[in-house]
C-alpha positions in Angstrom: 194.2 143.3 -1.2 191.9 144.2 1.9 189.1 145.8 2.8 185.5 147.0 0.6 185.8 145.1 -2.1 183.4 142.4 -3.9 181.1 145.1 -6.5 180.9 144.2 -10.1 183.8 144.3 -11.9 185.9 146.1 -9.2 188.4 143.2 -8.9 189.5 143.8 -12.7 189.5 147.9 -12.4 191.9 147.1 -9.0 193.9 144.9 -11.5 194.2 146.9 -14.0 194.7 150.2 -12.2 196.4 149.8 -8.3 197.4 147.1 -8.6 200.0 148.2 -10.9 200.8 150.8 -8.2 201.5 147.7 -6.0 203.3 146.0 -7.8 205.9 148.6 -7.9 207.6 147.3 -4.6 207.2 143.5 -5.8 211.1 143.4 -6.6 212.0 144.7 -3.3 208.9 142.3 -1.7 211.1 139.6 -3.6 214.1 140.5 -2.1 213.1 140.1 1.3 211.7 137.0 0.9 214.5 135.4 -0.7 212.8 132.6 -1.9 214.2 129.0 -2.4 212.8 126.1 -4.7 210.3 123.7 -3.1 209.3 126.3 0.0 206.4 126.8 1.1 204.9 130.7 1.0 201.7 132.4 2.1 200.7 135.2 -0.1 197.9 137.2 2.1 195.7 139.9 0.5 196.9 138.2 -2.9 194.5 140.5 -5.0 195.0 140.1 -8.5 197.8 137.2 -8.0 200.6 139.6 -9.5 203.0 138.8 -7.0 202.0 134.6 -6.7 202.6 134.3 -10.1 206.1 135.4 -9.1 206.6 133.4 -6.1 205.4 130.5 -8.4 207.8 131.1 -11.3 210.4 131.1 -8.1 209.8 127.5 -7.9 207.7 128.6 -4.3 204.6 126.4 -3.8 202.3 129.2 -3.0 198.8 129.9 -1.2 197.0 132.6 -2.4 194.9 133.9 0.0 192.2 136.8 -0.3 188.8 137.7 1.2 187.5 138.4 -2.4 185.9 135.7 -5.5 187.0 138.4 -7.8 190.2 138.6 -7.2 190.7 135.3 -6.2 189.3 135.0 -10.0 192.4 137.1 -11.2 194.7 134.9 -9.5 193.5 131.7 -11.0 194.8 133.4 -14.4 197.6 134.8 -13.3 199.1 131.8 -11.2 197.4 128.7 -12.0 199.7 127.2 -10.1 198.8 128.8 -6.7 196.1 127.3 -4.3 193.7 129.8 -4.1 191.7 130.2 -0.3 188.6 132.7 0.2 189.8 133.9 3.9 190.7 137.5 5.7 193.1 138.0 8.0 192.9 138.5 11.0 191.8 134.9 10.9 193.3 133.0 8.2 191.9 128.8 8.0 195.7 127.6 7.5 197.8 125.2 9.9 200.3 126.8 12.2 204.2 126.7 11.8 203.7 125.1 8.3 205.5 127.2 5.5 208.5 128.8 5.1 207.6 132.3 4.5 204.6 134.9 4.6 204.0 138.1 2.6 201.4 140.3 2.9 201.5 143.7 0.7 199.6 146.6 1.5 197.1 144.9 3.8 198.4 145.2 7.2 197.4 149.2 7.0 194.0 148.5 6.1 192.8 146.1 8.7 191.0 146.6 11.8 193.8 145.1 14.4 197.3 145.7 12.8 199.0 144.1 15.4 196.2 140.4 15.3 196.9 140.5 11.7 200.4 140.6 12.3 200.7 137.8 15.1 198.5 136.0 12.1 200.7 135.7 9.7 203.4 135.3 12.4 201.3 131.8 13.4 201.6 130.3 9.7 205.3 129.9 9.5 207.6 128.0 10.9 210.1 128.6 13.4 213.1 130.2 11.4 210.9 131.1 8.7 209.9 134.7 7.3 207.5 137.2 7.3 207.4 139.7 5.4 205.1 143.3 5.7 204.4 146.2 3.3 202.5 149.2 4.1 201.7 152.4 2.9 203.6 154.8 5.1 201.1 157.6 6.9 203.2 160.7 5.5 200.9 162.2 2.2 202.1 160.4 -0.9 202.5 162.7 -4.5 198.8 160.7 -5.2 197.1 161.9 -1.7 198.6 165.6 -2.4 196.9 165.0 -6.0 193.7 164.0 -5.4 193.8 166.3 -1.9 194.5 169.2 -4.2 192.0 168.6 -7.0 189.1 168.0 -4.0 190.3 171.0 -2.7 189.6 173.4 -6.7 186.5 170.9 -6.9 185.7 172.6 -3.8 184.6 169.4 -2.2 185.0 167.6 0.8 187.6 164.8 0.9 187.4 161.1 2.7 188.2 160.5 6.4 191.8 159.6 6.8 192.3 155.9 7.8 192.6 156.3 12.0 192.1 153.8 14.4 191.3 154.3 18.1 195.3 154.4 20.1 194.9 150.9 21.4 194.7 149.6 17.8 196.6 151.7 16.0 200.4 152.1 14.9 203.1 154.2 13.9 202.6 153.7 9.9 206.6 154.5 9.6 210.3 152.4 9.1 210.2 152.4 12.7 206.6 152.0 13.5 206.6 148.7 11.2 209.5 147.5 12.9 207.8 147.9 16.1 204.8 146.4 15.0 206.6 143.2 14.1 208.6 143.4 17.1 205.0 143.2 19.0 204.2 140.0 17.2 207.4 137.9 18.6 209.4 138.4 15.7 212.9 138.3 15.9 215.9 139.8 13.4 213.2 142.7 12.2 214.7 144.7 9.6 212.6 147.5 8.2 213.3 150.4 5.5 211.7 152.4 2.7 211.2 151.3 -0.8 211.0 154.3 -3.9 209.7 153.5 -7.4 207.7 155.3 -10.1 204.4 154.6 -10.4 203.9 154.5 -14.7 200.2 154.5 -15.9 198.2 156.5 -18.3 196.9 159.7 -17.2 193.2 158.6 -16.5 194.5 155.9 -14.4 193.9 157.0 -11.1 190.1 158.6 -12.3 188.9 155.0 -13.1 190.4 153.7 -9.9 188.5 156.2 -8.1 185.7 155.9 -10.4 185.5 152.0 -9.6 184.9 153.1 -5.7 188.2 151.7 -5.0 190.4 153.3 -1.6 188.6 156.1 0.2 188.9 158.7 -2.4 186.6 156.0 -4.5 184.0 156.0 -1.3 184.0 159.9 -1.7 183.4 159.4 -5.8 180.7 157.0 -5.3 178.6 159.5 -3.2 179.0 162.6 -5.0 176.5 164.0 -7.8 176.8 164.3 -11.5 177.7 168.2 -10.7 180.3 167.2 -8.5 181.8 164.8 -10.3 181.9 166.5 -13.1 183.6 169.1 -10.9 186.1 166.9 -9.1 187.0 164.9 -12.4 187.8 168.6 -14.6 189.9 169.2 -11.4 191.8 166.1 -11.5 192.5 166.7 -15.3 193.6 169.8 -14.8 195.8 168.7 -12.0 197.2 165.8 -13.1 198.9 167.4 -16.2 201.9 168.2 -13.6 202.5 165.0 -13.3 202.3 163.6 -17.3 205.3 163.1 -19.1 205.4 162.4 -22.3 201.4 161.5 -22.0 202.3 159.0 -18.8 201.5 159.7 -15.8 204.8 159.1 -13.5 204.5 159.5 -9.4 207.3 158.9 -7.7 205.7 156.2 -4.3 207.1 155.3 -1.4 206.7 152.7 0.8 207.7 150.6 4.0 208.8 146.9 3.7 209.8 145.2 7.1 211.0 141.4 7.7 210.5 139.5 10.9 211.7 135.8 11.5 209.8 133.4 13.6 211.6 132.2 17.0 213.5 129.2 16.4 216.0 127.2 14.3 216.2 127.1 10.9 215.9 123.7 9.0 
C-alpha cells in the first residue's frame, strides 16, 4: 500500500474495505510470479499482508515490506510467517540481487518517481529472477465514474487527478507498464490486463472514503457536515445501479506486467 497513510484506525478500514478491491488481481499477481518452494520474495507496499500470507502458504520465504505500523500490524496476523520491514520505496533497506522474485501491487502508480521505484525493486532480485508490477490503469474505472458522478449531483468539487510533471510521469496503460519496466533494465517484459468483480456491501466504498483513504477520501475529510451529508445521499442514490441482490458488484480492471532481471537463471 502507498502513500497518506498512518491516521487512527485507517490501516483496518483499508483492510477491510480496498483492500478487498486489491486483492481481486491476487490470483493473476500469483500467476505471474510462479512461485516455487524455498524462494525467496519481496512483497512491497504489503498493506494488510493479504497477498504474503499467500506467498507464505506457497512455501515462499517472504518480506513484507510497507511504510506503515498499521498495516505492517495487519500483516503480523495475517502472515506470521513473513518478516515484516517498516521501509518505502523508492528506497527500500534490503541487499541487492538477493531473492528470487519481487511484487509490488498497486503502488508503483502512487509514488513520486515511477520509474526509481521500479529500478528499486529491479535492484533486490537476482539475475534471472522476477519482478512483478500492478497498477491501476489511467482510463476512469466503473468506481471513478461512481464517485465522479455522485460529486457531480452533490454538486461538489472532486479531487485532483494523480499527475506528475512529464519527466516523472508514465503511460498508466499495458503498453505504458511495459515500457516502464523496459526503462528499468528488465528483460522478457510481458504486460496485459486483468478483469474481476469487485464484491462488497453497498456502504463499502462510503467508509473507505469516509476513513480519508485514496483522493476521493482527502476530498471527504475536508468537506462540511452539509456537504457530506450531500455527497453521501448522492452516493446512495447512485450506487443502487450497481447493487445486486444487496452487493455491490463493479466490474475492475487492471494492468499486471513481469520483467526478469539480466542474467542466468540458477
Amino acid at each position: 500500500m502507498a502513500g497518506g497513510w498512518g491516521a487512527a484506525g485507517q490501516a483496518q478500514a483499508y483492510a477491510d474495505t480496498c483492500a478487498v478491491l486489491c486483492a481481486g488481481a491476487h490470483d493473476a499477481v500469483l500467476a505471474a510470479l510462479d512461485v516455487r518452494p524455498g524462494e525467496r520474495v519481496v512483497d512491497a507496499g504489503a498493506g494488510d499482508g493479504r497477498l504474503s500470507a499467500r506467498l507464505v502458504d506457497a512455501g515462499a520465504h517472504v518480506t513484507a515490506v510497507d511504510p506503515d505500523p498499521g498495516m505492517l500490524a495487519l500483516v503480523a496476523g495475517n502472515a506470521p510467517g513473513a518478516v515484516r520491514v517498516e521501509a518505502a520505496l523508492p528506497e527500500l533497506p534490503l541487499a541487492s540481487a538477493v531473492v528470487d522474485a519481487v511484487v509490488a501491487c498497486f503502488v508503483v502508480n502512487h509514488l513520486p518517481d515511477p520509474r526509481a521505484g521500479v529500478a528499486e525493486l529491479a535492484r533486490l532480485v537476482r539475475p534471472g529472477g522476477r519482478v512483478v508490477v500492478a497498477i491501476w490503469p489511467s482510463e476512469a474505472s466503473a468506481q471513478t465514474r461512481l464517485w465522479a458522478a455522485a460529486l457531480a449531483r452533490a454538486e461538489i468539487d472532486g479531487p485532483p487527478g494523480p499527475r506528475l510533471p512529464a519527466h516523472l510521469d508514465f503511460e498508466r496503460t499495458v503498453a505504458g507498464t511495459a515500457s516502464l519496466l523496459h526503462e528499468s533494465g528488465l528483460v522478457e517484459v510481458t504486460s496485459h490486463s486483468v478483469e474481476w468483480t469487485y464484491e462488497a456491501d453497498r456502504d463499502a466504498l462510503w467508509r473507505a472514503a469516509s476513513a480519508g483513504i485514496g483522493g476521493i477520501g482527502t476530498t471527504v475529510a475536508r468537506l462540511d457536515d452539509a456537504q457530506r451529508h450531500r455527497l453521501r445521499t448522492a452516493y446512495r442514490v447512485l450506487v443502487a445501479d450497481h447493487v445486486v441482490g444487496n452487493r455491490l458488484r463493479l466490474r475492475t480492471t487492471a494492468v499486471l506486467a513481469t520483467g526478469q532481471v539480466v542474467g542466468d537463471t540458477f
